[in-house]
N, C-alpha and C positions, 0 to 999 in steps of 0.2 A: 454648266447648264445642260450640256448634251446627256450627261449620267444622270441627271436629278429624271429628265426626260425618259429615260431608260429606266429608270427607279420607275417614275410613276404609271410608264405602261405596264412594266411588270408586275407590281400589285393591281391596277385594273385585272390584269390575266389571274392571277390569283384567286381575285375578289370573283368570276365567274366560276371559278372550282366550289366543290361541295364543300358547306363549314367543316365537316370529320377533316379532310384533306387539308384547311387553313388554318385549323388551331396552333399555333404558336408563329407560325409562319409569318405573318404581318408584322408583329413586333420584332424578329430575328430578322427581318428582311430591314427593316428601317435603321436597328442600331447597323446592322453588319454591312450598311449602306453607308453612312454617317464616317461608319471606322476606317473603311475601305477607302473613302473620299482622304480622309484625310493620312492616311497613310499610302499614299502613290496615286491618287488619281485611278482609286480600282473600285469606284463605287458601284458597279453593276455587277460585279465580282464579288465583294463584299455584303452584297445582296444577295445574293441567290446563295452565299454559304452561311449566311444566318438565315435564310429562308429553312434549310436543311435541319441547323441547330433547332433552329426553333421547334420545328416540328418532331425531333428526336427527343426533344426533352418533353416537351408536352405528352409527345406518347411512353415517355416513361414515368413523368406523374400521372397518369391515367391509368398505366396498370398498377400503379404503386396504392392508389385510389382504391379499383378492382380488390386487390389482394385485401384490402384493410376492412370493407366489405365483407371479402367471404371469411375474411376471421371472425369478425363481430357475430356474421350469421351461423357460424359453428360454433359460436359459447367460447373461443379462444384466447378472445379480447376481451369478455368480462372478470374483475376483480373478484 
C-alpha cells in the first residue's frame, strides 16, 4: 500500500509538469510500477525507470515522426 501511495504522488508530480515533458511517462511510470511491485517489492523504483523509458521512446517516435515529415516535404517519400 505504502508504494501504490508513492506511485500515486509521483504521477500527481508529473501530471503538474508540462505535457512535452509527460508524453510517455504516465504509461511507463504505471506498467514499470506494476512490474517492480511484483518483482521485489520495488514499485517506486520500477516507476520512476518506466517513467524514463517512457519518455525515451516517445521522444524517439517523435523524431522518427519529424524525419518522415521532412521527407514527404522533400519529394523523398513520394512513389
Amino acid at each position: 500500500m505504502k508504494s501504490l501511495a508513492a506511485i500515486a504522488a509521483a504521477l500527481l508530480m508529473l501530471g503538474a509538469t508540462s505535457a512535452a515533458n509527460a508524453k510517455g511517462c504516465i504509461k511507463g511510470a504505471v506498467v514499470g510500477g506494476v512490474a517492480g511491485h511484483y518483482a521485489g517489492h520495488h514499485g517506486v523504483l520500477g516507476a520512476a525507470a518506466g517513467c524514463l523509458y517512457g519518455r525515451h521512446h516517445a521522444k524517439e517516435q517523435e523524431q522518427e515522426r519529424r524525419q518522415q515529415q521532412q521527407s514527404q516535404v522533400n519529394g523523398q517519400g513520394k512513389l
